[in-house]
Each structure stands twice: as structure tokens, then as C-alpha cells.
N, C-alpha and C positions, 0 to 999 in steps of 0.2 A: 562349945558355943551354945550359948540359951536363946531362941526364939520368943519372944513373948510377942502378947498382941496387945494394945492399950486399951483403953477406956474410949469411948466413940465421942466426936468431937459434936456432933450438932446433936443438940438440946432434944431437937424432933424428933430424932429415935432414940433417947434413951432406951425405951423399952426396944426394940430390936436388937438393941448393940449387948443390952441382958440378955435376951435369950441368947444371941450369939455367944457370949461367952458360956452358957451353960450347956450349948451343944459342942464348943470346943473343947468344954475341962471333960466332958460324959463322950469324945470319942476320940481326940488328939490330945491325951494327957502329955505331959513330960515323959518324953523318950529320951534315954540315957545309953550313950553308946559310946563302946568302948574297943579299942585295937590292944591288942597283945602284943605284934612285931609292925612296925613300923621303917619305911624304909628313910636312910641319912638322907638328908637335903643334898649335903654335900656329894659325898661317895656312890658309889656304886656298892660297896659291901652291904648287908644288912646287921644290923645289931639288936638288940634288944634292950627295951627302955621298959618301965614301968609304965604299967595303963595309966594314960592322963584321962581328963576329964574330957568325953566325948561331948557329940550337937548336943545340944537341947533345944527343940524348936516344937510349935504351932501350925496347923493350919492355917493361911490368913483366907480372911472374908471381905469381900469390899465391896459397895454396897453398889448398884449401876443407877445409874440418870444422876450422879451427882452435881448439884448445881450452885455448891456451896462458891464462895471468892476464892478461897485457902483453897491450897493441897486437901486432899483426905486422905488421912496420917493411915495407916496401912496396919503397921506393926513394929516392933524391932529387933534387929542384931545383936546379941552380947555374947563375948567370949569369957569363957572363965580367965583366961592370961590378961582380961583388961582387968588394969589396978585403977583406971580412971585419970591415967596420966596422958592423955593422949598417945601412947605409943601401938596402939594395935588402931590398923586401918582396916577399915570392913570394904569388901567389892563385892558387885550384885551383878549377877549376867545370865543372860536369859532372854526369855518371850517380852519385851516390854522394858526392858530394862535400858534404864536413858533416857525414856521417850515416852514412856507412858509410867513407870515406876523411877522414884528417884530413891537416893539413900544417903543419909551424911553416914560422911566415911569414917568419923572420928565417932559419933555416938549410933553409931547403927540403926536410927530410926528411918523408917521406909515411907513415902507416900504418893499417893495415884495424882497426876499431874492434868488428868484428862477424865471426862464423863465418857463412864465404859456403856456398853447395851451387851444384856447377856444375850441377847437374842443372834445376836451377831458372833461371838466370841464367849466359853462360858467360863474359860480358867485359862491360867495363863501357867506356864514352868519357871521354873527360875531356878539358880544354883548362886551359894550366898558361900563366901571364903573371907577368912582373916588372916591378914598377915601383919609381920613386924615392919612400923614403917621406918624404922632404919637402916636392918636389912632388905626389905622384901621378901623375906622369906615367909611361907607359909608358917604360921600357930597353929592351925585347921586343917584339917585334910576338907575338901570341899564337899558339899551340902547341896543335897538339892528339897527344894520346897513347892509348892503351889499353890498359888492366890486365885481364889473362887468368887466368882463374881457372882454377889447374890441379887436374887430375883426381885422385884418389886413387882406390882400391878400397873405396868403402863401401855400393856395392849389388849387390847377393846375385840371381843369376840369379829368372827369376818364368815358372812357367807357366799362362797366363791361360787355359786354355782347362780344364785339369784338374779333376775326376777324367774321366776317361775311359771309356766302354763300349764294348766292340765286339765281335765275333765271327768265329770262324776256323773254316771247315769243318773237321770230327775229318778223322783220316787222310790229314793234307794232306800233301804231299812237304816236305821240309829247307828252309826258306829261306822261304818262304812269309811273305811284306811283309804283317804285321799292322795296321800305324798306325804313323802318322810324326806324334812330339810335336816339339814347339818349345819352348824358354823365352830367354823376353829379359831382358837385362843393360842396366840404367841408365848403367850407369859410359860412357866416351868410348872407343870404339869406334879410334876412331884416337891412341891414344895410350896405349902399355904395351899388357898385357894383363888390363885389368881387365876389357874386353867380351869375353873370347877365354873361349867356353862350352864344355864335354867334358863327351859324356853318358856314363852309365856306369848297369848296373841293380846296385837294391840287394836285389830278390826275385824271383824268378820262374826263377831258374837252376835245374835248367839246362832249364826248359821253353821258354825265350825269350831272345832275346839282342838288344843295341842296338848299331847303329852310332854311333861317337865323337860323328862330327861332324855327320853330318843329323838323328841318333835316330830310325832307321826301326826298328820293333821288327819281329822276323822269329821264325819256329819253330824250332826247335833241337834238336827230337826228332823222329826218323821215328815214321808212325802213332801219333799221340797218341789215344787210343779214347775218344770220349765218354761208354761205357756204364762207362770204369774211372772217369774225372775229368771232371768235365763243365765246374768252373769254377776261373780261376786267376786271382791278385793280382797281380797285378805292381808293382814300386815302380822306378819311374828318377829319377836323379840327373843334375842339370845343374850345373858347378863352374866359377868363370872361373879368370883366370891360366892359361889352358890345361891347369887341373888339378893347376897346382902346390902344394906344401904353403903356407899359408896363403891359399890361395884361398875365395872363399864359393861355397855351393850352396845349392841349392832341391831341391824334389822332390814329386812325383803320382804319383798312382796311377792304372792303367789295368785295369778288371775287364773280363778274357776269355774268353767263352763259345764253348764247341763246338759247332756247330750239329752236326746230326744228317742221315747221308750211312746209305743203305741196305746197313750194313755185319756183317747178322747175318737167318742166315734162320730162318723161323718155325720152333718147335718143341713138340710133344706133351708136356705133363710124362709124359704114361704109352702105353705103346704097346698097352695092352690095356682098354679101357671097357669097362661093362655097366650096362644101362640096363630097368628094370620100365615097361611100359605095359601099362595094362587091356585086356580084349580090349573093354571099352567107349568106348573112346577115340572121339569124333567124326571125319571125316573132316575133313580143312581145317587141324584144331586142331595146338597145338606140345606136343610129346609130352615133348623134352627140348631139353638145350644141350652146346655141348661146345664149347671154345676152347683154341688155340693159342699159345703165348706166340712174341711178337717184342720185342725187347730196345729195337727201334730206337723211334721217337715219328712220331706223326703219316702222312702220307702212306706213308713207308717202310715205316710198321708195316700199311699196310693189306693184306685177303689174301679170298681165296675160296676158300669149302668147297663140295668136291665128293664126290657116293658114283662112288667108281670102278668095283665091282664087288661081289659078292657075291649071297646069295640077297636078299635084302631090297630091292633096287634100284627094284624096279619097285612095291610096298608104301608105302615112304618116299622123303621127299624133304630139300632139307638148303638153306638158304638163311643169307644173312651180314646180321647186325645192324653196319651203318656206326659204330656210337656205341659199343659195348660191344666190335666186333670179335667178335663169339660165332657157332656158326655153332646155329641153330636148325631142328632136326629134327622134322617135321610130318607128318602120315599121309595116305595117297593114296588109300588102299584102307582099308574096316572090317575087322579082327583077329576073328580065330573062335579060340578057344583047343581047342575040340574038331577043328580040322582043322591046325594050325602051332603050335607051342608054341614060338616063337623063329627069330630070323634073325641073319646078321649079316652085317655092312655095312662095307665099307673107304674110313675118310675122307681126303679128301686134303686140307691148308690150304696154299696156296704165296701168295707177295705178288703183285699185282698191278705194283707201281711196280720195277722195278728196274734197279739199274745194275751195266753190266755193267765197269765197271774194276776190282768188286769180284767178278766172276762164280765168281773163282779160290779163295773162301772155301765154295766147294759149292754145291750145290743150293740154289734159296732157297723150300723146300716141303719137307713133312712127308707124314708117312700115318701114321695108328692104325686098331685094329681096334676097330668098336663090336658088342656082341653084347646083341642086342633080347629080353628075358624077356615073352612074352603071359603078360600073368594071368588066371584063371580068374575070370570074375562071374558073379552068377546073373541070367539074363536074360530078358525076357518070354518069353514063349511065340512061335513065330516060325509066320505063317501059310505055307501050302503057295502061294498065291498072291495077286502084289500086289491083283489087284481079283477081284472076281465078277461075272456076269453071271448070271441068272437072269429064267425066263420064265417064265408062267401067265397061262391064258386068263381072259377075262371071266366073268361069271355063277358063277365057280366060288364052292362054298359053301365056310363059314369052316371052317378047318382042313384045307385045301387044302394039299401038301405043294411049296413052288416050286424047294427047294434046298438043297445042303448043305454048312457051309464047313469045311475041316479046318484044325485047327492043333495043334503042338507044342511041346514042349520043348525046346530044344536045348543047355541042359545033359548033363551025364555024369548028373544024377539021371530024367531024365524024368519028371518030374511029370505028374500030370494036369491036364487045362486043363478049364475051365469057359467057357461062351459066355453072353455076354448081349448086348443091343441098348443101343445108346448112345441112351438117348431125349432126342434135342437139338432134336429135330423134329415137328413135328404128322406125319412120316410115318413115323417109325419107330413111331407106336403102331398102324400097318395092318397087320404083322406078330409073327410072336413067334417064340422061336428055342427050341430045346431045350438045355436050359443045358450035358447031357452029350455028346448026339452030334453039337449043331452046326445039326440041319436044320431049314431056315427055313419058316414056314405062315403063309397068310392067317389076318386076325381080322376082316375083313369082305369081304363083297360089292364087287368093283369092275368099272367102267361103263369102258372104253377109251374110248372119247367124251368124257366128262369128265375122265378123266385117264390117260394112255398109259403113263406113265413114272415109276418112282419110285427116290429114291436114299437107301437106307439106311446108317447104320456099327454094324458088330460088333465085339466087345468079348470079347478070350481072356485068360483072366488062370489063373495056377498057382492051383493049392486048396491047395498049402504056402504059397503067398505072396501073397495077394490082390493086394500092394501095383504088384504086376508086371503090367502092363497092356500090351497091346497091340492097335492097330484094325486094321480092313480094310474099304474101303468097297464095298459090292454095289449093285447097279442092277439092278431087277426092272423089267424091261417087260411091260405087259400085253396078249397077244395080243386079236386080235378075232374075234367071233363073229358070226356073222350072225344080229341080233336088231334091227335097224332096215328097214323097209319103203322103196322108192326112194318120192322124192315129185317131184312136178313141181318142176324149176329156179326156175319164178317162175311170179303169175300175169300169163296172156298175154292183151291184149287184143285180139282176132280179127276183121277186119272183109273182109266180103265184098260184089263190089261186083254191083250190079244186072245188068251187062250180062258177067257173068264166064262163061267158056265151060265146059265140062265139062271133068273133068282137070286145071284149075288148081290148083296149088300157092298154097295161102292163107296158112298158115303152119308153122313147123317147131320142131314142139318138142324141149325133152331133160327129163332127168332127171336128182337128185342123189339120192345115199344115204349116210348117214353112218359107216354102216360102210367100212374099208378098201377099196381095189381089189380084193383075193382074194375080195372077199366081195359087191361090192354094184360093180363097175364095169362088168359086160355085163348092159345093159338092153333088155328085150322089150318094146314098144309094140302096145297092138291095142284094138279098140272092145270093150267091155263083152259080152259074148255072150250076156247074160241078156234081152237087149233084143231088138226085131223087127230086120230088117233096117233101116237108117240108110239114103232114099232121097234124102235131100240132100247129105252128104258123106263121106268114106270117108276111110282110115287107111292109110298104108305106111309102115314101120318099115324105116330107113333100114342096118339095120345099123352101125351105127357112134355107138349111144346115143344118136339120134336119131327126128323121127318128121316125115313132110309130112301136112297136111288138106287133101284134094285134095277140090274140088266133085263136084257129079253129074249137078246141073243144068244147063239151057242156061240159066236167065234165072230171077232173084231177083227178087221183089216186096217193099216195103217196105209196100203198103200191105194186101197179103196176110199177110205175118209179118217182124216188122222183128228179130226174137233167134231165133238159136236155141241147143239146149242139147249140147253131145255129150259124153257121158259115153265116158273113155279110162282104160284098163286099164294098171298098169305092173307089172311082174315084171323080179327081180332076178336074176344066176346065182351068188349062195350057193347053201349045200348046208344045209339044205334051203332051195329058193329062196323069200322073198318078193315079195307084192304089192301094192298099192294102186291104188286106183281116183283120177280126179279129172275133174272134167267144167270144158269147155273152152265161154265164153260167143262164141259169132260172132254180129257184128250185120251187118247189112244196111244199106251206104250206098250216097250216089250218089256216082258217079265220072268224070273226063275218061274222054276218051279214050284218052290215054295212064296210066291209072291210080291219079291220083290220086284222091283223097278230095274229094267237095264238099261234101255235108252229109249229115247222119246222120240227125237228128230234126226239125227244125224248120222245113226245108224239106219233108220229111214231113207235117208238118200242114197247111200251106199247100194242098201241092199236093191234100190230099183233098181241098179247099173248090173246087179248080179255078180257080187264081186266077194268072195268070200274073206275069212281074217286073214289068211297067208297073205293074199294078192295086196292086201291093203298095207300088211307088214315092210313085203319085197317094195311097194312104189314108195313108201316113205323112205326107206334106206338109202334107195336112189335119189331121193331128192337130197338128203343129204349128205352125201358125198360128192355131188354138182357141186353144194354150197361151198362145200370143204375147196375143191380145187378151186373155184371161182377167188374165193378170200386170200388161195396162195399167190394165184398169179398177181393178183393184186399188190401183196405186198413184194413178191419179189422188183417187181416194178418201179413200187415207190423208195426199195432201196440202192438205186442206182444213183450215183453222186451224177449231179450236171455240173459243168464248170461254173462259176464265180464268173468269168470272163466268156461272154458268148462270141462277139466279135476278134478278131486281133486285132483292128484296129484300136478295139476299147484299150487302153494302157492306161493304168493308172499306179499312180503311187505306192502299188503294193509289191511284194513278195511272190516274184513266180515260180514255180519250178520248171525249169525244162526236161526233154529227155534225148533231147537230141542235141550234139557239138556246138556251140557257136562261137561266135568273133571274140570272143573273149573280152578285154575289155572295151577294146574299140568294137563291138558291137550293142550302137544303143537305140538301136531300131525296138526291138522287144524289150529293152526296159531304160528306164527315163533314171540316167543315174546324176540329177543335179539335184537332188537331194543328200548325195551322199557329199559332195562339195563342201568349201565352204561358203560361208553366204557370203562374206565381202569379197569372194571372187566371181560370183556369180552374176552374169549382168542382169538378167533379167527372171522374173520369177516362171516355173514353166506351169503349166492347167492343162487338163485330159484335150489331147490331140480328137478324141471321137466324138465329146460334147458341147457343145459352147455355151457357157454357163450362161444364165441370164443375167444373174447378180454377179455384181465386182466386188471379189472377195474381199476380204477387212486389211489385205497385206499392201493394196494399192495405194491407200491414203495416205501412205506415210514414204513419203521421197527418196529415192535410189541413193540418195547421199547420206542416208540416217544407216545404210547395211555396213558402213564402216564403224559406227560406233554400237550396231546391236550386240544385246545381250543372245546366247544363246537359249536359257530357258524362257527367255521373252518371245522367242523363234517360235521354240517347240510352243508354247501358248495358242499363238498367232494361228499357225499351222491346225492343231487343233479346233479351232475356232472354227474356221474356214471348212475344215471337215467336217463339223456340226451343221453348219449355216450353206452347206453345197446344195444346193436342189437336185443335182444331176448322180448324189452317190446310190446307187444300189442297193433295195432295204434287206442290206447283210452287213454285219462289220466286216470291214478292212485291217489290213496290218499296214503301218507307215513309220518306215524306219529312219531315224536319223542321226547323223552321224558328225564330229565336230572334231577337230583337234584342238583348236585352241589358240589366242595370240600369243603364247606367251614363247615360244621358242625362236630363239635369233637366227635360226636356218630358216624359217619357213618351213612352209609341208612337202617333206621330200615325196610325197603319194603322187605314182604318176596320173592319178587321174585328174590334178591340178595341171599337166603336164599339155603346153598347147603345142607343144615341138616333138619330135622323134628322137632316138635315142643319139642319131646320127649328129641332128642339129645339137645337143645338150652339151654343155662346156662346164667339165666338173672340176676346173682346178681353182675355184673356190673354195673347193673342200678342203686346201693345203693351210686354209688361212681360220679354218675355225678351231685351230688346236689339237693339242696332244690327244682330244679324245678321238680323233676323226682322223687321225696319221696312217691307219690302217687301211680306210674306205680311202682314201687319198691315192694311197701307194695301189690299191685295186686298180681304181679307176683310172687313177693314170698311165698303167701299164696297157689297158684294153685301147685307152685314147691312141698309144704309139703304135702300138698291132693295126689300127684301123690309118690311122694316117701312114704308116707302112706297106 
């Protein structure tokens, strides 16, 4: 079978459909093939035939976007066994075949039914067979082919990434590789130049320029200045056919910022400022501002203000706000407008960040001159000094002069000041002040002792201008006078011992005095002079605000004088000195050997009876062993039971024991057995025979006729009750027992204590009639009945 391809149907490509055929004769010549052994249609054996004439086929090419009315005729089918008779039918099967490829089956010509896009699909397969259409049998062993769908120019460059941002340091050198774009071409890259892309810009000249064939965008102008142009458009074009006339393009935009390069140093709008602050201005406080313009942003633009020189330097100080850039001038020292009426100050602002490949653009720092106006206010009155100190003695009387504070004006008017006390205090009203000269006086009596020290504030203010106030605090201490007596330290208890020698050192006193050291701290000790001479003990005054009591005697008796009294004299060295007397009690004890104390008093008393340790041993013993028996007999005593029941007569409701025989039950003399009854046989209720109650118990309210229907623990309640509410029970509990059988038995209570007969009177031949259970007690009793009636 021969494959050919025909002659191209639309006019418009002739030339395409030329070259086509010269690149199909120059690589898909006639291929001639050929089988040796071929297998029967029919059979299963193989035979051998002479080589027939094998395919002969083409490449086919078809062209894409076709937009013609007609089919576009493809190619065609021939076999050598067609004589042109219709007898050989050609079939086409495959990629497309049907549906996008048709074929007449009688003259094998092919054609595309549908507008292909290679961009989508770039060749199709197929397999092309001929057979006899009267048999069906194959003429052909089957053929495969493939239809290449060629490329036109119908897609237009694309750039997927676009619009573009980016940025380019201002004052960059010539050339300076901004961004390298790309755009991609759908069309077939190998084949023409439909994928062959040329970039070209369509804006941004001449700030920026593109290479052809990478599209690196690059700077095009030396020192582009960011503070002239900060932002620029750029538009690039990408065009295939290598940019020839009917080529397609695309196009983006790429938006390009200047960043910002430290290319402009800071500058003063004016080289001359002047600036008013009050001569009241606070220290610490921001007086004014003053700033520097820098063209550049950010870092670059940052700067520091310094004073370089001038009078004012040492006054003022000048510091930088990071956020405003401002530099903020603040005071060091307080302004007096009556001593400086102005200063002036030379500011320096230079950047801190800088670079130096721009160093050749000048200096990157300024300097202006600031000139400081102090203004005149009118201001308190200013005291001569920060504090006072002022003194006066104690005792002095009121109106006592302690001090005097001055103050002024320190304005150009000199006003006159007035003084008053700031009364904020219970102690400023201890003083008063002269409101015109200032000088400070007591307004009472003060005690250094009770209070040493006091701290007052004064208060100056102008008589043109009240409003203007100012303080100064004073502190008046009050000296001491010597008007307190020394007194003895403490009182001292003095003990001196029996066997103490003469010139013994007994005790050593001192003395306090309230007054000051200058006044009351060198103390004179000595015995009272008004007295006879002292032959028991004496006085040395130790010099040093001390005093020893030294003995006189060889030997102390306790039983001769066990106190004695010694009255001591004390004098102070104030001017004028005083003195006070105080008297010092010494007793008399006994002592070791070595000096201790053994007893004062009490062995004292002893010993005047003449009674030595043993005697005193043996009579305590004795006392306690009295005690001992005394506490026995005591408690043997109170362990002796008394009876509960003092009388016989007293009988009550309780539990007695006897120990002696009685009547048994018929004796109920010693105990009251209708408790143990029952109630509704009992006629009347019984109460203690020895007391007659005052109150009527709780059991009488309720009617003799209600004991046939009582409850028994309604009884015991009642009973209870009554035993609560007795006035006459004895403050001990009792035992009160009682006892019940019950209605519910159809004998009654055989208990002889229900029993108002003798055995004699009792007739038991009722027992015959309550049954088999009772046949036994029946036959008892009945037999004792005929023994006694016998």
C-alpha cells in the first residue's frame, strides 16, 4: 500500500504546503517493505508466497487552527492490489479516527473533520489496513502511521509572574541589574520562530533599559536621586518571530522604588533662632525645641544635637527626640532675670548613620545660633536662708524673743514682705512671729524634759501680692535649765550580813537627773548632816556619780535590830546646784561563809525561841502526821452508806431489801405492793403514807372509769410524770417498778395477789371448762378441793 500526501488545499499556504512537501520527500522518503513468509488467512499452516509489494506511506502533516468550510484533505491510501475497480476497501483506526479523521474507503483519501491546537495534542497514531470488499480479507498486513499536527504562530508570549515590585538603591552606578522578567511562548519552540521571544521596554526610558534576549532590566542613568523621583513604571514587551513584523507580544509592568542611601546632610532652615523662657521655668523642665531638616528617611535621617559653645552651655542642656527627630532644650540651672537677661547657645545637629562613598557631598552636620530671652516674673519673696536654727531656754516666759528670719523681694520692685506661721501643726501655735520684722517669740511656757525640740514653717509673702508665697522651715530647740533635783537611780534593796567586818563595802549606789549633762551629770553623795553622827554605817562618794555604804561595826545582830534606816543626801553641779535627800533601807541577814545570804526573817524568829534545825525538823513531822490521821478519819466516815429511807414510816414506791423474814405476801405493811397490780383492778390510786403531798398528782384528773380502758405505757408515762412533778421525793433517784399482765387472756390473772379470798374461800372448778390445755391444773386442784372437803 502507498501512502501519499497531496497538494495543500488553501491558496494561503501554498508556500507552507511547499516546504512541507520538501521536508517530507528529504526525511520520509518511500519506504518499501517487504515479508518473505506470510501467514494463510485461512489456515493455520504456514506457506510461502513470493514477496508482494509491501506499505508505501508518508508522514502526514496537518496544519492546526484550521478555519477553512471543507474538510482539510490530510493525505491518501493506495494499495498496489487496487486496479481502480472498487474492489479494495481501505479502514483507518486509531487516535482520531471517526471523529476527528475521516477516510473514503473506496479511494483512500484522508481528511481532518475538526480545527486541531497543537498546543493541546501534537500528533495523533493511526493504523491504515486494506482489505478485499468481497471477501473481507486482508490485501495488507496492517500499517501504522502518524499525523503531526503543525505549528502555526497563534500564541502570544505570557508573563506569569507580572506586575512586578522591586527596588533599586537611589545613586546606584550605570548598569545596575534591577530584575530579570521572563515570558513564555506556547507555540513549538523547535520549529520556525514562533517560540523565538525579544524583549524590548515600552516605558521607563531612558531611566531603565532591557536586554533582548534574557530581559535583565538594568539603570540607565547615573545617580538617579531619590529625594527628585522616588518611584518609576516600567512597561516591557516580549514579541516572538524574533521580533519580526507580524509577530505577537505580551507585556507587565514592573513598579520601581528608590530606596533611600545617606545622600543629603542635615540642615537649619534659619541660622539665627531666638527663643523667650520665664525666669520661672523649673529645672529639669523642656523650655523649647528646635530641628534640623534631613531630606533622606529613616536611619539616614537620624542626627544628634549638641551645644558646642557659648555662654549658656553650662545653664542649658539639649537632648534628641528619636520619633520627631527634634532636639529638645531643657534647663540645668534656675534663670534670675535680675542677674542674666539672656544667653546664647550654638547648636550643632550632624547624622549619626553615615556613609562615607557619599562623604564628598560635604559635611553631614549643621550649626545655628539659638539666643535665650530670660523674662522678668514677679516672684515670691526669696528668704536670706534655706533653713533656721533658733534656740531658748526652758522656764522662759511667754513672749520670749527666740529669733529672727529675713526675707525679700527679689524683683526690680522690692516689695515689702509680710511674715506669718504656717499653722499646719499643734506646734506652730507655741510661737508667734511679727508679721513686719520677721522675729519669732514664745506663746507659752516650755519644759525641755517634755519636749526638746520643735519644728516650725514660716510664711513671707509680698503686701502687693499676697498671692506670692513662699516657706522656710525653722527648728527651735529648747535649752535646759537646771530645775530638776538628782533622785536616786532605783530603789536598792540593802542587806548586811551578821558576821560582816568593819569597812565592808555593802552596797554602791548612783544617781539620775533629768536635766541635761551641763546641768545635773556631776553628782555629790554624803549622809544627811542634820542627823547625829551614823555609828553603824558610813558614806564615800566615789567621785565618779557614785557612792559605796561601808559598815562600822564588827558584828550585826538580828535579834538586837534586824532594819535599819540611813538617810543620804544627793546634790547636783548645775548652777545653781540642786539637791535631794532619799533614805536607803539595810536589813540584817544571816550569811555563809562565803557571803551568801541564808535567811533574813524567819529563821530569825526561830532562832529567838532557841530552837535548833532537828527540833524544827521533829515538830513538822509531827504536824504532819496529825494531818495524815485527821484526813483518814475523815474519809472513813464519809464512807459509811446512810439509808435512802430514814423513817419506816417513809414507804415509797421503791425497792427494798430486807434481812429479816416477813409476812410474805400478805405482808404489806413495809412495802405498798399495788403497784404491782393491775390498774383496772385497783380501786384507788395509793401516795407515800409519811408525806402529804401538796400538789394532786396529774393521775387524779382523769376519772376512776377511764382505768378500765387505760393503756399501760400511758400508766407508766403518767406515773413518771408524777415522780418528776412530787415535791415531797428525796433529792436521790428512786427505783419504781411496774408490772402488767395484760387484757388479753380469757382466765384473767391467776396471780394471787389479784386474789381478795383465801385459798380456802377459792373455787377452781372453772378450770374444767377452759380446755384441754388446763385438764392437768383441773385434775390438781380438783383432787386438793375433795382432801379439804373430806
Amino acid at each position: 500500500m502507498r501512502i501519499t500526501s497531496t497538494s495543500c488545499i488553501c491558496p494561503v499556504l501554498v508556500c507552507l504546503c511547499f516546504v512541507q512537501r520538501c521536508y517530507g520527500a528529504a526525511h520520509h522518503g518511500s519506504i518499501k517493505v517487504t515479508r518473505n513468509q506470510t501467514k494463510h488467512i485461512e489456515g493455520e499452516t504456514e506457506v510461502h508466497h513470493r514477496p508482494k509489494r509491501g506499505w508505501v506511506w508518508n508522514q502526514f502533516f496537518v496544519l492546526e487552527e484550521h478555519m477553512g468550510p471543507d474538510p482539510q484533505y490530510v493525505g491518501k491510501l493506495h494499495s498496489n492490489s487496487d486496479k481502480g475497480d472498487g474492489s479494495v476497501k481501505y479502514i483507518l483506526t486509531g487516535e482520531g479516527a471517526g471523529t476527528i479523521f475521516i477516510i473514503d474507503d473506496t479511494t483512500g483519501d484522508i481528511h481532518s473533520t475538526k480545527s486541531l491546537d497543537r498546543e493541546q495534542k501534537t500528533h495523533y497514531v493511526l493504523h491504515a489496513q486494506a482489505i478485499d470488499r468481497r471477501t473481507n480479507k486482508p490485501l495488507e498486513p496492517e500499517s501504522e502511521f502518524i499525523i503531526k499536527v503543525q505549528d502555526i504562530n497563534d500564541n502570544a508570549p505570557k508573563f506569569t509572574d507580572g506586575p512586578y515590585i522591586v527596588t533599586v538603591p537611589e545613586m546606584s552606578e550605570l548598569g545596575t541589574s534591577v530584575l530579570q522578567v521572563t515570558a513564555t511562548d506556547a507555540d513549538d519552540p523547535t520549529y520556525g520562530n514562533s517560540a523565538r521571544v525579544v524583549y524590548s521596554i515600552l516605558q521607563g526610558q531612558p531611566y531603565f533599559s532591557v536586554d533582548p534576549k534574557t530581559g535583565v532590566i538594568r539603570t540607565a542613568l547615573h545617580n538617579m536621586d531619590r529625594e527628585a523621583r522616588e518611584h518609576y513604571s516600567v512597561v516591557i514587551q516580549a514579541k516572538d518571530m524574533a521580533g519580526q513584523v507580524g509577530g505577537l507580544s505580551g507585556s507587565t509592568t514592573v513598579n520601581i522604588t528608590l530606596t533611600d542611601v545617606n545622600d543629603n546632610p542635615p540642615r537649619f532652615p534659619q541660622k539665627h533662632y531666638q527663643l523667650y523662657v520665664p525666669e520661672s521655668a523649673q529645672v529639669g523642665a523642656a523650655v523649647g525645641k528646635i530641628k534640623a531638616n534631613d531630606a533622606d528617611t529613616g536611619s539616614n535621617a537620624d542626627m544628634k544635637y549638641t551645644i558646642i559653645n557659648g555662654d549658656g552651655s553650662g545653664v542649658f542642656s539639649i537632648s534628641t527626640d528619636k520619633e520627631t527627630r527634634e532636639g529638645i532644650l531643657s534647663l540645668k540651672k534656675p534663670l534670675n532675670y535680675e542677674k542674666k537677661k539672656s544667653y546664647t547657645l550654638n547648636i550643632e545637629g550632624a547624622n549619626t548613620h553615615l556613609d562615607f562613598r557619599f562623604s564628598h557631598l560635604g559635611p553631614f552636620k549643621d550649626v545655628t545660633m539659638l539666643k535665650v530671652i530670660v523674662g522678668d516674673v514677679d516672684e515670691p519673696p526669696l528668704f536670706t536662708m534655706p533653713f533656721y536654727g533658733m534656740e531658748v531656754y526652758e522656764n522662759a516666759k511667754i513672749g520670749t524673743p527666740v529669733g529672727t528670719v529675713t526675707a525679700h523681694d527679689p524683683d526690680a520692685a522690692n516689695s515689702l514682705v509680710r511674715y506669718f506661721i504656717d499653722h499646719k501643726t499643734e506646734e506652730d501655735r507655741y510661737f508667734t512671729i511679727d508679721a513686719s520684722t520677721g522675729t519669732i517669740k514664745t506663746a507659752k511656757i516650755f519644759d525641755r524634759e517634755e519636749t526638746p525640740w520643735y519644728n516650725i514653717t514660716v510664711a513671707a509673702s509680698e503686701t502687693d501680692n499676697p498671692r506670692l508665697v513662699s516657706h522656710v522651715p525653722v527648728g527651735i530647740r529648747i535649752l535646759d535649765v537646771n530645775d530638776n533635783p538628782p533622785e536616786l537611780a532605783r530603789d536598792y534593796d540593802i542587806v548586811v550580813c551578821e558576821n560582816t567586818k568593819p569597812g565592808q563595802v555593802i552596797q554602791t549606789i548612783s544617781a539620775t537627773d533629768k536635766d541635761n549633762s551641763a546641768n545635773g551629770a556631776r553628782f555629790h553623795f554624803s549622809l544627811d548632816e542634820g542627823l547625829s553622827l551614823n555609828p553603824n554605817f558610813t558614806l564615800r562618794n566615789n567621785e565618779d556619780n557614785t557612792a559605796s555604804i561601808l559598815t562600822k561595826q564588827r558584828r550585826y545582830s538580828r535579834t538586837t535590830q534586824d532594819i535599819y534606816y540611813l538617810p543620804v543626801l544627793i546634790s547636783d553641779g548645775g548652777v545653781p546646784p540642786l539637791s535631794s535627800s532619799g533614805t536607803l533601807t539595810i536589813q540584817v541577814c544571816a550569811c555563809e561563809r562565803d557571803g551568801r545570804v541564808r535567811t533574813c526573817h524567819a529563821e530569825a524568829f526561830l532562832s529567838s525561841a532557841g530552837l535548833s534545825t532537828g527540833a524544827l525538823i521533829a515538830i513538822l513531822l509531827c504536824v504532819v502526821i496529825l494531818l495524815a490521821i485527821v484526813v483518814l478519819f475523815i474519809t472513813l466516815r464519809r464512807s459509811k452508806k446512810e439509808p435512802l429511807i430514814i423513817s419506816e414510816e417513809d414507804v415509797r414506791e421503791n425497792v427494798v431489801t430486807y434481812d429479816d423474814e416477813g409476812g410474805g405476801e400478805e405482808d404489806t405493811e413495809a412495802f405498798d405492793i399495788t403497784a404491782l397490780r393491775n390498774p383496772s383492778a385497783a380501786e384507788e390510786l395509793k401516795y407515800r403514807r409519811d408525806v402529804r403531798p401538796e400538789v394532786k398528782p396529774l393521775s387524779r384528773h382523769h376519772p376512776s372509769s377511764s382505768l378500765d380502758s387505760i393503756d399501760v405505757q400511758e400508766f407508766i408515762k403518767q406515773r413518771l410524770a408524777e415522780a418528776d412533778l412530787d415535791p415531797s421525793v428525796p433529792p436521790y433517784d428512786s427505783l419504781q417498778t411496774y408490772a402488767y399482765e395484760g387484757h388479753r387472756s380469757e382466765a384473767g390473772s391467776i396471780s394471787s395477789l389479784d386474789s381478795a379470798t383465801t385459798h380456802s374461800d377459792q373455787d377452781y372448778n372453772y378450770l374444767g371448762d377452759w380446755g384441754p390445755e388446763f385438764k392437768k391444773l383441773a385434775e390438781l386442784y380438783g383432787e386438793i378441793e375433795s382432801e379439804r372437803t373430806t
